[in-house]
N, C-alpha and C positions, 0 to 999 in steps of 0.2 A: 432436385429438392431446392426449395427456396432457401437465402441466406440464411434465415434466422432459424429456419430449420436443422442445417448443418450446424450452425454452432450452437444449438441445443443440445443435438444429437453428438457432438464434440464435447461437451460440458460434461453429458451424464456419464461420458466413456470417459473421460478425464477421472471424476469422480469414483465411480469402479477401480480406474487405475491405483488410484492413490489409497482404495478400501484394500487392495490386496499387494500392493506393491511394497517396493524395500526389503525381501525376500532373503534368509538370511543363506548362503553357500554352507549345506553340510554336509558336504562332498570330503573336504579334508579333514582331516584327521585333527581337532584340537585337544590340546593336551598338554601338561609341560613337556617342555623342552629340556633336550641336554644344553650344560651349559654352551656357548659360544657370543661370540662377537655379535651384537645387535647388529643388525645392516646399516648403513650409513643411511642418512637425514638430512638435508640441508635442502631448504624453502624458503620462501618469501613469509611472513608472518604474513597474518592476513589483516595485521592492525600496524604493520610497518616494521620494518630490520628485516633481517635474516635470521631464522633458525635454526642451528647448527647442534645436532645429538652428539657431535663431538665436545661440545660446548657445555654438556650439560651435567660433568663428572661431578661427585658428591649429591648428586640428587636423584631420585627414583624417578624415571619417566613414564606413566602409563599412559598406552597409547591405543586408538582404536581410528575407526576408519567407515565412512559413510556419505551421505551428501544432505545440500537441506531440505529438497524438496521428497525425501522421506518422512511420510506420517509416522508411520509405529517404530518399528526397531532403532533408530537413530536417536530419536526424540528419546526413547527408550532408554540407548543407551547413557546418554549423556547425564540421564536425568538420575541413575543409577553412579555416575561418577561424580556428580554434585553431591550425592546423599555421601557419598566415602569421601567424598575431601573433607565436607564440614564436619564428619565427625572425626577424622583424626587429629581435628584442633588445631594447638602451636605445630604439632610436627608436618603441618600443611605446606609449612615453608619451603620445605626438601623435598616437595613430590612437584613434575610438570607434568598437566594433563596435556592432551596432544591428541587432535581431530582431524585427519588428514582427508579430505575432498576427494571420494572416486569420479566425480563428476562437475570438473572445472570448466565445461563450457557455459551450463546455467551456475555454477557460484563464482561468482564476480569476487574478489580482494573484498567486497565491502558487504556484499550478502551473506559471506561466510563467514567476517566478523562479528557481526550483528544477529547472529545465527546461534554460535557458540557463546558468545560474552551474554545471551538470555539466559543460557542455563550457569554461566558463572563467567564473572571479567577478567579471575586471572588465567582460563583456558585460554589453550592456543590454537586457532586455527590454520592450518597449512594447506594452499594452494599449489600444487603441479602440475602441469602439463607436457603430452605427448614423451618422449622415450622417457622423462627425467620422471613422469610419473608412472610409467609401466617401466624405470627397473626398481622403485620403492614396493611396486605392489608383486613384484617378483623375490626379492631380496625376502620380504617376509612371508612369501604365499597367501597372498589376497586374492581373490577371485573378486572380478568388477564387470559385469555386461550389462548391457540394457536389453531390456524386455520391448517390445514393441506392442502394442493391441494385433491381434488374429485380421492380417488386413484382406483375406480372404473373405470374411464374415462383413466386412462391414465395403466391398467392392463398388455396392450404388452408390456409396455415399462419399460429397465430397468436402475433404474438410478444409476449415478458414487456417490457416497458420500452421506450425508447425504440429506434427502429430506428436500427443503426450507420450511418455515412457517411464519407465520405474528402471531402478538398478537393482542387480542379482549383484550381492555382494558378502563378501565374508566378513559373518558378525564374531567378532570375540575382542579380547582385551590383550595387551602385549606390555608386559613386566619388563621394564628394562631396570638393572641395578644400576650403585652407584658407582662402578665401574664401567658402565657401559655396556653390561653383558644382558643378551637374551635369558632371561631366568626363567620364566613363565608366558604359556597361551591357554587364556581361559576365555570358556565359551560365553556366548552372547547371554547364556539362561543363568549364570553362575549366580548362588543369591551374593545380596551385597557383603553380608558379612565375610561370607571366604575371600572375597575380594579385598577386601580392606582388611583379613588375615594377611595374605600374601603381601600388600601393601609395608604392613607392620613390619615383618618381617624381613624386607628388606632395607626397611629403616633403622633395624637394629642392629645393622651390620654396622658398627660405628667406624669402622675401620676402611678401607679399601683397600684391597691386597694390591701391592705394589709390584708383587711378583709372581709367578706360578713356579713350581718346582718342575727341573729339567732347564731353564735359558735363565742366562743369568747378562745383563749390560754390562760392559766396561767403557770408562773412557767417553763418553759423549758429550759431544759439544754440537753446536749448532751458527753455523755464519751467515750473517745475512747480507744482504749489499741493499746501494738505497733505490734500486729497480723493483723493491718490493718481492722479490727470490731469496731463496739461499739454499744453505744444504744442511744435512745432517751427519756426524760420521759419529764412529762407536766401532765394538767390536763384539761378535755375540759368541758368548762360549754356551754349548749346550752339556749340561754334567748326566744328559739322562741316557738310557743304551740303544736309544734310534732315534733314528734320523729326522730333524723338525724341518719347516720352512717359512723363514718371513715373508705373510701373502700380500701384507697391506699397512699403511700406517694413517695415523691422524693426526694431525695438531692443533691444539687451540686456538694459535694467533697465526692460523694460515690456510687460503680456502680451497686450500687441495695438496693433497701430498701423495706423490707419482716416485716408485721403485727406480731410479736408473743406475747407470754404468757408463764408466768413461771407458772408449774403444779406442786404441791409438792402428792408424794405418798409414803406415810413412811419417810424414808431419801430418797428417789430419788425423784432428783427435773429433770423434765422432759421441754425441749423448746419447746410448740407447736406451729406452724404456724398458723393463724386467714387471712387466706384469704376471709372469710367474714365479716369481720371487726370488727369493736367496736360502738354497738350501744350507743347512748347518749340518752334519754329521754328525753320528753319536759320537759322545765326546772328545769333540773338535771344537773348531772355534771358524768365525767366519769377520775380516777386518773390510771394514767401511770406512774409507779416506778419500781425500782429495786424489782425482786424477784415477779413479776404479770406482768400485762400489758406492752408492751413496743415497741419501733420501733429498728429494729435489722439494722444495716449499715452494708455493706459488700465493700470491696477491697477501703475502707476510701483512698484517696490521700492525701500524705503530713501527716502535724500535723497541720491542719486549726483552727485559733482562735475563730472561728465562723462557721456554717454549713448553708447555707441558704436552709430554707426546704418550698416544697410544700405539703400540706395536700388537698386530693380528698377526699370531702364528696356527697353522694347520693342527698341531697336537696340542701346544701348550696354550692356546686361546690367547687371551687379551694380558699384556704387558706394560703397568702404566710408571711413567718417571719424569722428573723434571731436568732438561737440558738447559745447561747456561748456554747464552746467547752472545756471540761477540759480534761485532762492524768489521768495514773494512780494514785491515793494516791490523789485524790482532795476530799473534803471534800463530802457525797451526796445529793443528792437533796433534 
């Protein structure tokens, strides 16, 4: 086939592609959720900083998930969360929209700004790539594959450039509170109003529970050094009648927080990682100090006088409090 023939015959199979593509996944079960821990977040904005859903307490995050060279559902969706921001007015200020890219090889940092700030400028779009973006789409159960054209059907023919594709991907909407908890997954068809119900409703929560009943903190402090590290100690008493586990923590002014323990063997005192946490007993208690137990901060911002930290526990879910922050040579805990 002559050139201009293939990429005719390239053109119209593009064009089909994108009449039927962007394909919504309803394979999984959308629904609300019990509560829990929203999965972590943390991306490059796609209009500069970093994005941090640890960062984001006191405000309602609604978040969904698509690419831009989706015709219908994406465009869809977005155009459906521009009608619910502008109508919940002033209180627009506490909500971040959040557009996360299953398809970062065609949206570039600047196509996917320019993508989303169409349908509103203060939307955020987020950019990831390879493992960091297939364990966000695991953490939340996103389904993301590309569709290919039937290349069996089209064997004579050969095409100019890359062959087009559409992404299979899971349409719905993800309610994060102003605590950081998963509250709601509402489906891609949901009308706007029940959407911007749900929205309200978690705006009304004017409070953020600082604690859940059964784990209670004592004692925490946080030290930092000027390597940009530091640590956490505290002590968790659990008042309920089984057994919890601290899985996971966050902090505001620091771009990773990793469970360890100090191991003494001889004189060599060894840091191990405890990525299965720190169980507490029913009403026991479990002490985080220098030199054992402790929460390791990594790339600390600034010299903060305070840390504000989220603690993820297995039963009692999300745990939120503010740690004073000392320097070097401060007295310990």
């Amino acid at each position: 086939m002559a050139g201009g023939g293939a990429r005719g015959l390239l053109s119209i199979l593009a064009a089909l592609l994108l009449a039927t593509g962007c394909r919504r996944d309803e394979a999984q079960a959308i629904a609300a959720v019990p509560e829990q821990p929203a999965p972590a977040l943390e991306a490059p904005r796609a209009s500069g900083g970093m994005f941090r859903l640890s960062e984001q307490r006191g405000k309602v995050v609604l978040l969904s998930f698509g690419y831009t060279a989706c015709p219908d559902v994406c465009p869809t969706t977005l155009s459906q969360l521009r009608r619910v921001y502008e109508q919940l007015g002033a209180a627009a200020r506490d909500v971040e929209v959040v557009f996360v890219s299953v398809d970062p090889e065609r949206d570039s940092a600047e196509r996917l700004e320019t993508y989303v700030h169409a349908f509103h400028p203060r939307f955020t779009g987020l950019r990831l790539e390879g493992d960091a973006l297939a364990a966000v789409l695991s953490g939340y159960r996103v389904t993301a594959s590309r569709r290919y054209p039937d290349a069996t059907r089209y064997r004579e023919h050969r095409f100019a450039g890359d062959i087009p594709y559409t992404v299979d991907h899971t349409g719905a909407y993800f309610l994060i509170d102003k605590r950081g908890v998963l509250r709601e997954r509402l489906p891609y068809s949901v009308p706007a109003g029940e959407l911007r119900a749900g929205v309200e409703r978690l705006l009304a929560e004017r409070e953020p529970r600082a604690s859940v009943p059964g784990v209670r903190v004592e004692g925490a402090l946080a030290r930092l050094t000027p390597a940009r590290v530091g640590a956490v100690y505290f002590t968790l008493v659990n008042t309920a009648g089984r057994e919890d586990r601290l899985v996971s923590a966050e902090a505001s002014s620091a771009g990773r927080v990793e469970l360890h323990e100090v191991v003494a063997e001889g004189e060599v005192l060894r840091m191990l990682p405890r990525p299965e946490g720190f169980g507490v007993p029913a009403g026991g208690r479990v002490e985080l100090k220098p030199g054992g137990k402790h929460l390791m901060l990594y790339s600390v911002q600034g010299s903060p006088g305070s840390i504000h930290l989220t603690l993820h526990f297995e039963r009692a879910g999300a745990v939120q409090l503010t740690v004073p922050a000392s320097g070097p040579g401060a007295d310990g805990p």
